[in-house]
GUTIDREN-210768 format. One record per residue (C-alpha): residue number from 1; residue in three letters; x, y, z. Coordinates in pm, whole numbers, padded with zeros to 5 digits. Layout:
<nodes>
<node><resi>NUM</resi><resn>ALA</resn><c1>X</c1><c2>Y</c2><c3>Z</c3></node>
...
</nodes>
This chain:
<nodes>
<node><resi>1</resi><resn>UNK</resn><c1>00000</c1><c2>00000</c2><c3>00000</c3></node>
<node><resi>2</resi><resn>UNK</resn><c1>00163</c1><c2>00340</c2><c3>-00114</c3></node>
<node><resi>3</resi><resn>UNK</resn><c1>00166</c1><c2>00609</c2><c3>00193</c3></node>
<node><resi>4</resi><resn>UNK</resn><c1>-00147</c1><c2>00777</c2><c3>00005</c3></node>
<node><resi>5</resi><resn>UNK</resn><c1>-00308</c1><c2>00545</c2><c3>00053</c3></node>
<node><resi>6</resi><resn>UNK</resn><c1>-00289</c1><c2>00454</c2><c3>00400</c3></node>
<node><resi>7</resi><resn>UNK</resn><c1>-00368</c1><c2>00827</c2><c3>00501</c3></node>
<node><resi>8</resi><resn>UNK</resn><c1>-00652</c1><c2>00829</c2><c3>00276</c3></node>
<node><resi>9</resi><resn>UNK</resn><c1>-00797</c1><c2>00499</c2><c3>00492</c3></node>
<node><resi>10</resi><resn>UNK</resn><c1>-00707</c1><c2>00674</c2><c3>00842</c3></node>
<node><resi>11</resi><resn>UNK</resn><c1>-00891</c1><c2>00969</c2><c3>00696</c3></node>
<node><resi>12</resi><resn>UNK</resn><c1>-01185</c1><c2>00768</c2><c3>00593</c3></node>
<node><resi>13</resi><resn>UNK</resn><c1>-01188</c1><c2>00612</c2><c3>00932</c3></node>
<node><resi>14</resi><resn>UNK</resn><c1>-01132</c1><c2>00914</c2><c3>01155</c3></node>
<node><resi>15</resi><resn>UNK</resn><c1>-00827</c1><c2>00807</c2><c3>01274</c3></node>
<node><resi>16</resi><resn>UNK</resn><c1>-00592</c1><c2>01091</c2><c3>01275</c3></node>
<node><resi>17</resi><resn>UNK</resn><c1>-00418</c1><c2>01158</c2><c3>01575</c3></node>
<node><resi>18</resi><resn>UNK</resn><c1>-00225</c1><c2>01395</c2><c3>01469</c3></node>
<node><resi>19</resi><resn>UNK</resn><c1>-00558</c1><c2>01647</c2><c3>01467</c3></node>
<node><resi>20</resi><resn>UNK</resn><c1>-00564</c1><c2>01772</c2><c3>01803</c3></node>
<node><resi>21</resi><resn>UNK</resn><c1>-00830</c1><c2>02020</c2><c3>01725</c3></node>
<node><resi>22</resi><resn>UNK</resn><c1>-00594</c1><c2>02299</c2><c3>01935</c3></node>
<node><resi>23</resi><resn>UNK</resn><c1>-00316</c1><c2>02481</c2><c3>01786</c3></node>
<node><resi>24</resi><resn>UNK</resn><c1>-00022</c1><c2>02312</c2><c3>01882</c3></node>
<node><resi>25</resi><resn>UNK</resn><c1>00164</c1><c2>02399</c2><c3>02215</c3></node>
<node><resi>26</resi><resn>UNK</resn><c1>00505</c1><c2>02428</c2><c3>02076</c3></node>
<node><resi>27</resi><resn>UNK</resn><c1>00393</c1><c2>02714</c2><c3>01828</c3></node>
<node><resi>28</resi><resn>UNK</resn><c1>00177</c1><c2>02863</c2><c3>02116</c3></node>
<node><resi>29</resi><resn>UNK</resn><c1>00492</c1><c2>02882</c2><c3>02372</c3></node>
<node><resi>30</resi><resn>UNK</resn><c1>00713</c1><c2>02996</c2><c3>02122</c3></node>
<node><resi>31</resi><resn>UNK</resn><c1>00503</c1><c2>03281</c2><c3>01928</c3></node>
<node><resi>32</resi><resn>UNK</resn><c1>00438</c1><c2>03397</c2><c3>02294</c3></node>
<node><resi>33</resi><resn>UNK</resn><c1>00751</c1><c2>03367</c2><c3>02481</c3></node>
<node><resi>34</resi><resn>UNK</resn><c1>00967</c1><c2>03500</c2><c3>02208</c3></node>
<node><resi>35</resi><resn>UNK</resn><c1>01025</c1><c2>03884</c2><c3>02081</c3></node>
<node><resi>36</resi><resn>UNK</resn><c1>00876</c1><c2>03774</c2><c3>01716</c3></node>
<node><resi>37</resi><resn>UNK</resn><c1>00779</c1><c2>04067</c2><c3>01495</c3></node>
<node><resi>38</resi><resn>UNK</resn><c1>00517</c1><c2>04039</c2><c3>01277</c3></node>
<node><resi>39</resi><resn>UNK</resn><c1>00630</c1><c2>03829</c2><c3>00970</c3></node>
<node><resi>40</resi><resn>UNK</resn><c1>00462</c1><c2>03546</c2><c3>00714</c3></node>
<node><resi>41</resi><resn>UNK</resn><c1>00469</c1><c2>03209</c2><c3>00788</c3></node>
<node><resi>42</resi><resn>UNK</resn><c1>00384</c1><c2>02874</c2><c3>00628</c3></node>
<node><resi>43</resi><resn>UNK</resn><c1>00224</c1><c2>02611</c2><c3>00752</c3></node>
<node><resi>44</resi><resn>UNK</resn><c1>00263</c1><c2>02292</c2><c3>00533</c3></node>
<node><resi>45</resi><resn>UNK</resn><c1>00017</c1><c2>01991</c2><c3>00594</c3></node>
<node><resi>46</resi><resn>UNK</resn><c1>-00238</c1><c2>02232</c2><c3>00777</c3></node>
<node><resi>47</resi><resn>UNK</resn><c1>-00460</c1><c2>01949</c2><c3>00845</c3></node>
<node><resi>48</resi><resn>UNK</resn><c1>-00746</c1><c2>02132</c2><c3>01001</c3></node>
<node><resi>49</resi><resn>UNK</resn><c1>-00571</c1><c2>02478</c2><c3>00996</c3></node>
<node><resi>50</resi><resn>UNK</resn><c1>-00564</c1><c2>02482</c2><c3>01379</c3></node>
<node><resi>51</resi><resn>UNK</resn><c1>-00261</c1><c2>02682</c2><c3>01361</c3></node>
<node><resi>52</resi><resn>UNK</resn><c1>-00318</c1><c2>02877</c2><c3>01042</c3></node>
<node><resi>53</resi><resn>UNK</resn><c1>-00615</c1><c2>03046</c2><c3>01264</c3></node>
<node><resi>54</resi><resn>UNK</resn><c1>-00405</c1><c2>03034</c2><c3>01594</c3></node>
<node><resi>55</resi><resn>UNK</resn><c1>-00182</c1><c2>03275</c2><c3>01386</c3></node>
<node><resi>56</resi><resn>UNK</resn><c1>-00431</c1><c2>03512</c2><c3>01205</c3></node>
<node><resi>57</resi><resn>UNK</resn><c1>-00573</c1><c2>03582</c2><c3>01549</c3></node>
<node><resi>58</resi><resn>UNK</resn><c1>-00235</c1><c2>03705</c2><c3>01612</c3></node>
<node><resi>59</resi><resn>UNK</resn><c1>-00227</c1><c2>03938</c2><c3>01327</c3></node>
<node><resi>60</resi><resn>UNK</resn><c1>00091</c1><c2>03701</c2><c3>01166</c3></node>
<node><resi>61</resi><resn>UNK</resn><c1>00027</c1><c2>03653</c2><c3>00754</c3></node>
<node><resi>62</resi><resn>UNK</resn><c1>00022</c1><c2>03287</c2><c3>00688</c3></node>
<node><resi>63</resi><resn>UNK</resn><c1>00016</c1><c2>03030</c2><c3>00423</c3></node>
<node><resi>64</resi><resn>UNK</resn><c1>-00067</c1><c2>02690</c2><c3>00433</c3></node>
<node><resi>65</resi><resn>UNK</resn><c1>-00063</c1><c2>02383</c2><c3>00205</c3></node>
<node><resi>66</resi><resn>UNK</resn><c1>-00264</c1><c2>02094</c2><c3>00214</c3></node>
<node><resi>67</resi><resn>UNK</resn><c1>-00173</c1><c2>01787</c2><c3>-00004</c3></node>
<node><resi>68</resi><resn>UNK</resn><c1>-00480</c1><c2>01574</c2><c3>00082</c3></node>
<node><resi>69</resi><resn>UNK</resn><c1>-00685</c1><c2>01819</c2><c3>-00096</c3></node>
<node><resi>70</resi><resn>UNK</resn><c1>-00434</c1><c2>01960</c2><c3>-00274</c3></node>
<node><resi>71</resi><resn>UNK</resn><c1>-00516</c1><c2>02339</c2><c3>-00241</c3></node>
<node><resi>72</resi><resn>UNK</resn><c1>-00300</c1><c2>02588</c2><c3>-00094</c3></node>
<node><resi>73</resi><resn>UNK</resn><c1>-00397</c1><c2>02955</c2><c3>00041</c3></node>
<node><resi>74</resi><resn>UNK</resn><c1>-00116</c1><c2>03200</c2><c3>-00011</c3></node>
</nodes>
């Protein structure tokens, strides 16, 4: 089974761990521990976008990719 594939079943099945439906801590503690001005960042294999909105709350221009779709916002 090619790698597609098997992410297309865990999709299928809900099985995706890796959605956390939270932005993930380590981009929380460093965006807010660390003197970053505001910039553009990319977020490749958004998933759900969790981040991607974690960081337009905080006024930072983002991009993301996602494959499984295969769109990208820019």
């Amino acid at each position: 089974m090619m790698i597609e594939e098997g992410y297309k079943k865990r999709y299928k099945a809900g099985d995706t761990p890796w959605e956390i439906g939270k932005p993930d801590f380590n981009l929380i503690q460093t965006v807010t521990t660390m003197a970053i001005k505001p910039c553009k960042a990319l977020d490749i294999g958004c998933g759900t976008g969790d981040n991607s909105i974690w960081l337009n709350l905080r006024r930072i221009t983002y991009s993301f990719c996602r494959h499984k779709t295969s769109y990208c916002y820019c």
